[in-house]
Every structure is written in structure tokens, then in C-alpha cells.
C-alpha positions in Angstrom: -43.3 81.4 -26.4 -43.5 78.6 -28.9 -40.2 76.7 -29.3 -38.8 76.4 -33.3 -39.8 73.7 -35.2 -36.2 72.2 -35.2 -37.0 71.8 -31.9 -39.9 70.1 -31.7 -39.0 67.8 -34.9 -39.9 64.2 -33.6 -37.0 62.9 -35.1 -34.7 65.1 -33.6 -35.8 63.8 -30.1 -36.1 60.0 -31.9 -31.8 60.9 -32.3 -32.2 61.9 -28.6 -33.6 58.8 -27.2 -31.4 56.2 -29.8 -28.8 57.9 -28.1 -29.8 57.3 -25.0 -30.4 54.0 -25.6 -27.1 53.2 -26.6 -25.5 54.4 -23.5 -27.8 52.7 -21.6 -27.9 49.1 -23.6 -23.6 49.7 -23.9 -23.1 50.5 -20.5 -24.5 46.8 -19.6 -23.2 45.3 -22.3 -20.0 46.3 -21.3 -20.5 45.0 -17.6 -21.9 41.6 -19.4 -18.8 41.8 -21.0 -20.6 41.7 -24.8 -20.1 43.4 -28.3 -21.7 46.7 -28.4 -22.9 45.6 -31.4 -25.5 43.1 -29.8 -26.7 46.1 -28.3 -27.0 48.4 -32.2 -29.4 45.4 -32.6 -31.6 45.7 -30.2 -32.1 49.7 -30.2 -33.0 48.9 -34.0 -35.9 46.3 -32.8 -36.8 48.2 -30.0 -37.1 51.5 -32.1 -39.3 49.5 -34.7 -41.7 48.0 -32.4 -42.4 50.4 -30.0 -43.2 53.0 -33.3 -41.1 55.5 -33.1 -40.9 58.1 -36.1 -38.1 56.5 -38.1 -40.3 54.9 -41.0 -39.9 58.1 -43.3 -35.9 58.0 -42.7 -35.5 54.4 -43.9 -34.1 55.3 -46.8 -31.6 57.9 -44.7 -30.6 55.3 -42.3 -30.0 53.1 -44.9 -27.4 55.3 -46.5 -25.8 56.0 -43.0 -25.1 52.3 -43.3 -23.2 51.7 -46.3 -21.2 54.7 -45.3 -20.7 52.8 -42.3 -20.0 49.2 -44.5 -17.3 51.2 -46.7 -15.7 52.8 -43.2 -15.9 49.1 -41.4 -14.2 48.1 -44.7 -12.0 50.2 -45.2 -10.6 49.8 -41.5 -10.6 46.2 -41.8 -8.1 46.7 -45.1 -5.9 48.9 -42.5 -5.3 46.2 -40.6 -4.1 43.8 -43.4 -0.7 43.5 -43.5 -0.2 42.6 -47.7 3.0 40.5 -47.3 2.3 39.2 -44.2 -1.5 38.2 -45.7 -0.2 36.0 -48.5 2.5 34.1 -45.8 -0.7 32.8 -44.5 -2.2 32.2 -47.8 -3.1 28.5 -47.2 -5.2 28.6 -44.1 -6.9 31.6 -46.0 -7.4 31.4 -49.1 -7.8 27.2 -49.1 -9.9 27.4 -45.7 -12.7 29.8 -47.4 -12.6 28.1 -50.3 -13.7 24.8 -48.3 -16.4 26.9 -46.1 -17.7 28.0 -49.3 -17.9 24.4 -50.8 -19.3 22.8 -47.3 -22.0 25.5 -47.2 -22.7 24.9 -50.3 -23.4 21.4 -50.6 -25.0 21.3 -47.4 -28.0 24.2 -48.9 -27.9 22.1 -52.2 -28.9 18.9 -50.0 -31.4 21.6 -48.3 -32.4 22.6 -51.5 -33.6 19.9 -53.5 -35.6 18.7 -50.0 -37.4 22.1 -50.5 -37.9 22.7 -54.0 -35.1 25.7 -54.5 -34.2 27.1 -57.1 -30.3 27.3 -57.9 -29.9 30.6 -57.5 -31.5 30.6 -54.0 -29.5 27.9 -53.1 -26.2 29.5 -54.4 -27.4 32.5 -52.1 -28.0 31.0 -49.2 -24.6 28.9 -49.1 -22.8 32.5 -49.3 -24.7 34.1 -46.4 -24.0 31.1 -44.5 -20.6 30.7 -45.6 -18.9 34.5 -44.4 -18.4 34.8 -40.7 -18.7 38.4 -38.6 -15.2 40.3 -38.9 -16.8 43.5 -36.8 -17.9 40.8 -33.8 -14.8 38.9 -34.1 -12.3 41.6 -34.1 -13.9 43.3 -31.3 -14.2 40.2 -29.0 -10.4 39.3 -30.2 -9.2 42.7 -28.9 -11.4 42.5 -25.9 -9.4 39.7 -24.8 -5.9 40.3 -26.0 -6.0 37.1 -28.4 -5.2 39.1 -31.8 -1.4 38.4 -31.5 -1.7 34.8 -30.6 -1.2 31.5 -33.3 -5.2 31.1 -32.4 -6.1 34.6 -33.0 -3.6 35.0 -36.2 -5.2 31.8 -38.1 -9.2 33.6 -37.2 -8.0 36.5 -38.7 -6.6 34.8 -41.9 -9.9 33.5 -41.9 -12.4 36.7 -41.5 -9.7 38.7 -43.9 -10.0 36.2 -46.6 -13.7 36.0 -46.4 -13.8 40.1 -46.4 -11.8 39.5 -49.5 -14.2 37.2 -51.4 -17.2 39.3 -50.0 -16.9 41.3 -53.5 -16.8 38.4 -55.9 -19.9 36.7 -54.2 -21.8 40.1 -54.8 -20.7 40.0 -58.4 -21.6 36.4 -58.7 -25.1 37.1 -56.6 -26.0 40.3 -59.1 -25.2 38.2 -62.1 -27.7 35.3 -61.0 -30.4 37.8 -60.7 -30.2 38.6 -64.3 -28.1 41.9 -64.2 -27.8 42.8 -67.5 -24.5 44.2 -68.7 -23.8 46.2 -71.5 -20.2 46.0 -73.7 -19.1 49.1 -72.0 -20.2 47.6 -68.3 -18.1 44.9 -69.1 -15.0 46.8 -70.2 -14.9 49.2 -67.5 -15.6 45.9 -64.8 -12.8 44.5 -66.8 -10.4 47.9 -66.0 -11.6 48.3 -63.0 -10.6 44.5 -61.9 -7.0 45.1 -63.7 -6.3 48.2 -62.0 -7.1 46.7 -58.4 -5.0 44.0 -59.0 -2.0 45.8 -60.2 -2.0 48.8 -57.4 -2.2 44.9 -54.8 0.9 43.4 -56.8 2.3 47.3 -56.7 1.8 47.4 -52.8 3.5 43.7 -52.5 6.4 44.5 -54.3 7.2 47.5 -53.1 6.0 46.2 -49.3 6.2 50.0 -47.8 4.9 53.0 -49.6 6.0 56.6 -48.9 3.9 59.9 -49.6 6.5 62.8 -47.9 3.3 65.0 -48.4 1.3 64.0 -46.1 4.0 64.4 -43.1 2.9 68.1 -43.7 -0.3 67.5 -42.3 0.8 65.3 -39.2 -0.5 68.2 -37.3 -3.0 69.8 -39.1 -6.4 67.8 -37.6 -8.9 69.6 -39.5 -7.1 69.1 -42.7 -6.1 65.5 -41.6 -9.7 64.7 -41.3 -10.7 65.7 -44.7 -7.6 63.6 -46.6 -8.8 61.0 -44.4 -11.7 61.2 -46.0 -10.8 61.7 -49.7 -8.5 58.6 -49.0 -11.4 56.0 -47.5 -14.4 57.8 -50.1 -12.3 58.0 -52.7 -11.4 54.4 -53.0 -15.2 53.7 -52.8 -15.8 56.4 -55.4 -13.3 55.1 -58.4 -14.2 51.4 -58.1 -17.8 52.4 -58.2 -17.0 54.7 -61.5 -15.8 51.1 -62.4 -19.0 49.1 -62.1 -17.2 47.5 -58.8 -18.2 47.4 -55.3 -17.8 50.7 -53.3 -16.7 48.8 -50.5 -13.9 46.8 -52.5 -12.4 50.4 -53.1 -12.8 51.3 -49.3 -11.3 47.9 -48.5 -8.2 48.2 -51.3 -7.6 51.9 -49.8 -7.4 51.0 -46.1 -4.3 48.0 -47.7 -2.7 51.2 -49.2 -3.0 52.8 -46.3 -1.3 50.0 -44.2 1.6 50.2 -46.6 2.1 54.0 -46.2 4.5 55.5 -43.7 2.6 59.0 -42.8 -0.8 57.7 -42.4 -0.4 56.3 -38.7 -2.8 59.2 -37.8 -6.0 58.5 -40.2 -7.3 55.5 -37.5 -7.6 57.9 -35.2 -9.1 60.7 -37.4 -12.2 58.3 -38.8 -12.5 56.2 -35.4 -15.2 58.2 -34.4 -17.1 57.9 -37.5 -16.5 54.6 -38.2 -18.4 54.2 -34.8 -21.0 56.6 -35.6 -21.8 55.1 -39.0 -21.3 51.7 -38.3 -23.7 51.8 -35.4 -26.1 53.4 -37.8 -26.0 50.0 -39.8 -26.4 47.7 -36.9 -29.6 49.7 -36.1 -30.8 49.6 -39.6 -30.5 45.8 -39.3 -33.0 45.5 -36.4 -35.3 48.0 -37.7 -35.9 45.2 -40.3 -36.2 42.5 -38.1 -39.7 41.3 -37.0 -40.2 39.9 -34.2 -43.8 38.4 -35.1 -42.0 36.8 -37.9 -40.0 35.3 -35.3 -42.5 34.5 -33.1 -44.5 32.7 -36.0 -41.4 30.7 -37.3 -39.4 30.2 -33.7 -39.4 26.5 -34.2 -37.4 27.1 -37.8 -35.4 29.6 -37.3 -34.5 27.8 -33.7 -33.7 24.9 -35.8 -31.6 27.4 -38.0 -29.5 28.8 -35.5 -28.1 25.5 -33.9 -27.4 23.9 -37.2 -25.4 27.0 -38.4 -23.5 27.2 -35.0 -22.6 23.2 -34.9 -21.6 23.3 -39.1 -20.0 26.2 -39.0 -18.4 25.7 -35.7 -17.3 22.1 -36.5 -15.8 22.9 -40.4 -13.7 25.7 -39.0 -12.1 23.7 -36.1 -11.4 21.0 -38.6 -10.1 24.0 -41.3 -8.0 25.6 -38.5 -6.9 22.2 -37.1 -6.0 21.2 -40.9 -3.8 23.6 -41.9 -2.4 25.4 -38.1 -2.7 25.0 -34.5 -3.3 21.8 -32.0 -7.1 21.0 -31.2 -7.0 23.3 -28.0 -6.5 26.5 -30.4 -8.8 24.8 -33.3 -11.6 24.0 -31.2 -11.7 27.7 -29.6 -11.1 29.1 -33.4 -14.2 27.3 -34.7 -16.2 29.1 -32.6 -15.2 32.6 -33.1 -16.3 31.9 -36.7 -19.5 30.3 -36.1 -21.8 32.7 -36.6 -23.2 34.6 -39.5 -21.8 37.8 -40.5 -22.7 41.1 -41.1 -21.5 41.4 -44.7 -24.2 38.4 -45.6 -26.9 41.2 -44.7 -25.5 42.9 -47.9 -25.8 38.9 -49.7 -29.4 38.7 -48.6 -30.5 42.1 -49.7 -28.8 42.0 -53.0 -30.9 38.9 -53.7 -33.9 40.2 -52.6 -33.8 43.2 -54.7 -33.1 41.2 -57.6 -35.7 38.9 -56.7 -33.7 35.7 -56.2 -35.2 35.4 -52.8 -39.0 35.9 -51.6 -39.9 38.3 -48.9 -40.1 35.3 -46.3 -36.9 34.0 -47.3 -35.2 37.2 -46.9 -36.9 37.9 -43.3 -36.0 34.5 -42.6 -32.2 35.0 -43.3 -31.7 38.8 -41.7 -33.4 37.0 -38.6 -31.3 34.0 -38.9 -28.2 36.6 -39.4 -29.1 38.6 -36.4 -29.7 36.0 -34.1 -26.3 34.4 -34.3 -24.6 37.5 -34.1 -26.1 38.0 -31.1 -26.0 34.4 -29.7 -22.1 34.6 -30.6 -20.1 35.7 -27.6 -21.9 33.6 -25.4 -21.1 30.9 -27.7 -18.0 31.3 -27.8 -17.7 31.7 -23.8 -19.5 28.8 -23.7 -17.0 26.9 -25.8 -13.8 28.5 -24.0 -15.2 26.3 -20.9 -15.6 24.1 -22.6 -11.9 24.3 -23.8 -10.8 24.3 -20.5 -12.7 20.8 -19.3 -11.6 19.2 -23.1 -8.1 20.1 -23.0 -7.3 20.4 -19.3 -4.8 17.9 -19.0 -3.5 18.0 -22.6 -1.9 20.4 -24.7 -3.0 18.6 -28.2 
């Protein structure tokens, strides 16, 4: 009897053996004491060169992603705290300003070595510039370091960069000649006003209360579906707006933090946010290439230790600048040493609007994914380190 053609559908059993995969890669992962996310990475490398049928879902696997970016996002805004946010306003808002400068200068000294173009170069200091908040968060959980001063001031950090993720998209779309109509304008213009005045509405008012959403406390299928509406939603009206999707999911997940009865909704989309999130991590090494890699492993070698010393360095000095001894700065720099997973979004953005050439862009994602990966044993490298450095000091 011949089995139906759901059955047999190759990428049905490709959703099998990804699945496998990632209990297999997390299970060792999680005895190595490492991100899951390292292991995403891999099934997506694996799956592209070993052939399996995924080329023709591309485009789907893409889309699984952003759903995942606008559910990372919007998480990320549920952990933001609005009043207490702006207390630490200086080591945020000042210290990204100065990564953004330093990475800056630094690719415009790169630049005009190579010929760039200033667009490329503007590019390229952002992706550098934003550090990974899904890595970060995780390994800060992992070890119980979110409530310390060390873990507080890296937080400040990734939050603030989440924040100006949005503007450096706008900026990086504007570079590559997006044209915008009067109307564009206006509704970007709305759009920008409204998100602004619902953030000044949730700081004034510092807890919001909805008493109809206690009635669905215990309703889980219904709880699911506002859950939803609220995350999606977000996403939906800033992109009626001309604005990022994930600038709405990010500005709903702060509402959320303000709102009494919404306790529940973390738990409701945890799953997802897992499911979706890995699907984005996957899509990121189903576009790396390892020949690439191969071919350019003395560059993008070269790459990878200059971004983990600059970035590693400017954020101890940041951190050390405006909070915390040496011991706390030093450790801090190097949970925000690598490259993050929102500069994937920079890099494509510039690609599609031609900013940046095919190698360029293969070079970056490569560059991106590497440090991601190289990151927790850089920073367990640099927690030793701590410990021989600051052994007989506190300061």
C-alpha cells in the first residue's frame, strides 16, 4: 500500500531531521555549557551543505524568521522596565552613542585604505557597532548575573542598542536611495509621534491597568490569541506607518511591562518565540558558505580578532566610564564583544538596496556568525582571565 504524499514529502522528513538535530547539537551544547543558539547555526550550515531539500523554502524560512525577530523583539521590550530604563540613561544612551562613533571612525580609517564608498562605510560601522542581546541575555540568565551592577550596566547597553536598531535601519534604507513620497513622509512622521507619545504616556503613568484582560487569566486558548494580537499587532500598525515591524513588536512588549494582567503572555508565546527564533538562527547558516570561508580564512580570521579586542576594549572603557570598578568593566566588555544578530538585518537591508556587493555581504553574515559563535568562550576565557587580573584587588 503506497503511503500519502504528505508522507513522503521530503521536506516533511527535512522538519524531521532539523529536529533532530537540534536535540542532538542542544543536548551537547547544554553539557558544554553554550547558547543553544551556537547550535541554530550550525544545523543551518549543516542543512545547506550536506543538500538537503530546503532551497525551494528559502523564501518560507525567511518569513519564519522575522516572525521570530518581531517575537525576540517584542520579548526583549518585556523586559524593559521604562522608568527604571531612563535612571540609567547615561551609560545607555551616551555609551551607544560612543560605540557608534568608535565603530565608525575606525571603518572610515578602513575605508579610505580600501576605496569604500560612504555608504558602505556608514554600513559597516552599524553592523559592527550593535552587540547580540539573544546571546547575552541567555548567557546572563545561565549564570545568574542579570541582577548584578555588572549585568544591570550590559543590559543598559544591549537595550539601548535594541533601541537604536530602528533608526540605523531608517538611516541604512535612506542611503540606498529609498525614495519617499509626501504621503510616506507624513505617515513616518505620525507614525514616529504616536510611538513617542504612547513611551512618554507609559512613563508618566509608570503602571497601566486593563481590568479586561483579568477575565482571561484562565482562559489559555483565548490567552494565546490576545497574546498574539498584542505582539502582531504592534508590528502591524507601525508597519501601516512606513516604520519597522519590529519597532512595534519592541514598543508593545514596554506596554506590556507596564500592564498589570499581562504576567501570563511570557509564558503563552515562550514556546513560539523558541520555535520562530530558532527558525532565524537556521536561516542565518543556511546562508553562510563555508567555501567562502575557506577561500577568505586569513580575512575574515583577521576580522574576528579585531572586532573582539575593539569591541571588547571600548566597552570596558564605556562601562568603566560611566559604572562599575575594572573587575565588573573588564568582564562587561566582553559580553558585548561580539556582533549581533540584529546587524544580520543591517547587512541584508544594504544588500538589497545595493549598498554592499555580494562578497561584502557574505563577508559580513560570516564575520557576524562567527563571533556569535566564538562569544561564550570568549567571554569564559575573559572571566579567567578576571580572576588572575583582579585576584588580589577589588578595583
Amino acid at each position: 500500500m503506497a503511503l500519502p504524499n504528505s508522507i513522503t514529502d521530503p521536506h516533511i522528513a527535512t522538519i524531521a531531521l532539523i529536529s533532530i538535530a537540534i536535540i542532538v547539537i542542544s543536548l551537547l551544547l547544554k553539557r558544554l555549557k553554550q547558547t543553544y543558539i551556537i547550535g541554530y547555526i550550525l544545523i543551518g550550515v549543516f542543512v545547506k551543505e550536506y543538500g538537503l531539500e530546503v532551497t525551494g523554502n528559502m523564501d518560507y524560512l525567511r518569513l519564519l524568521g522575522e516572525l521570530g525577530i518581531i517575537l525576540l523583539l517584542f520579548f526583549i521590550g518585556m523586559e524593559i522596565n521604562l522608568v527604571n530604563f531612563l535612571k540609567q540613561w547615561k551609560i545607555a544612551v551616551l555609551g551607544v552613542i560612543a560605540q557608534l562613533l568608535f565603530s565608525l571612525l575606525f571603518m572610515f580609517g578602513m575605508g579610505t585604505v580600501f576605496g569604500w564608498s560612504t555608504a558602505r562605510i556608514v554600513v559597516l560601522g552599524f553592523v559592527v557597532a550593535l552587540s547580540s542581546s539573544a546571546v547575552v541575555i541567555k548567557i546572563l540568565q545561565d549564570k545568574g548575573l542579570i541582577d548584578t551592577a555588572m549585568g544591570k550596566n550590559v543590559l543598559s547597553i544591549l537595550l539601548a542598542q535594541d533601541v537604536a536598531f530602528v533608526p540605523l535601519l531608517l538611516i541604512i534604507s535612506q542611503l540606498g536611495g529609498s525614495e519617499m513620497t509626501t504621503m510616506d513622509l507624513v505617515l513616518m512622521s505620525i507614525g514616529a509621534i504616536l510611538v513617542v507619545a504612547l513611551l512618554a504616556y507609559i512613563y508618566i503613568k509608570r503602571s497601566l491597568h486593563f481590568p479586561f484582560l483579568r477575565r482571561m487569566e484562565k482562559d489559555h486558548e483565548l490567552q494565546f490569541f490576545v497574546a498574539v494580537v498584542l505582539c502582531f499587532g504592534g508590528a502591524l500598525v507601525t508597519s501601516f506607518f512606513g516604520l519597522s515591524a519590529a519597532l512595534g513588536a519592541f514598543v508593545g512588549g514596554m506596554l506590556i511591562n507596564a500592564t498589570r494582567e499581562t504576567h501570563w503572555i511570557q509564558d503563552t508565546l515562550h514556546s513560539f518565540r523558541i520555535l520562530f527564533v530558532s527558525f532565524f538562527f537556521i536561516g542565518i547558516g543556511l546562508q553562510i558558505d563555508l567555501g567562502f570561508i575557506q577561500a577568505n580564512m586569513g580575512a575574515v580570521g583577521s576580522a574576528i580578532v579585531i572586532v573582539f579586542l575593539c569591541n571588547h576594549l571600548l566597552n570596558t572603557l564605556i562601562i568603566r566610564y560611566f559604572s562599575g570598578n575594572w573587575k565588573d568593566a573588564f568582564l562587561g566588555g566582553a559580553y558585548l564583544a561580539q556582533i549581533g544578530e540584529l546587524s544580520f538585518l543591517l547587512a541584508a537591508t544594504a544588500f538589497t538596496y545595493g549598498i554592499i556587493e555580494e562578497f561584502s555581504y557574505n563577508f559580513t553574515i560570516s564575520l557576524i556568525s562567527l563571533t556569535l559563535i566564538i562569544s561564550p568562550f570568549w567571554i569564559a576565557l575573559a572571566e579567567k582571565i578576571n580572576v588572575v587580573l583582579f585576584k588580589k584587588t577589588k578595583d
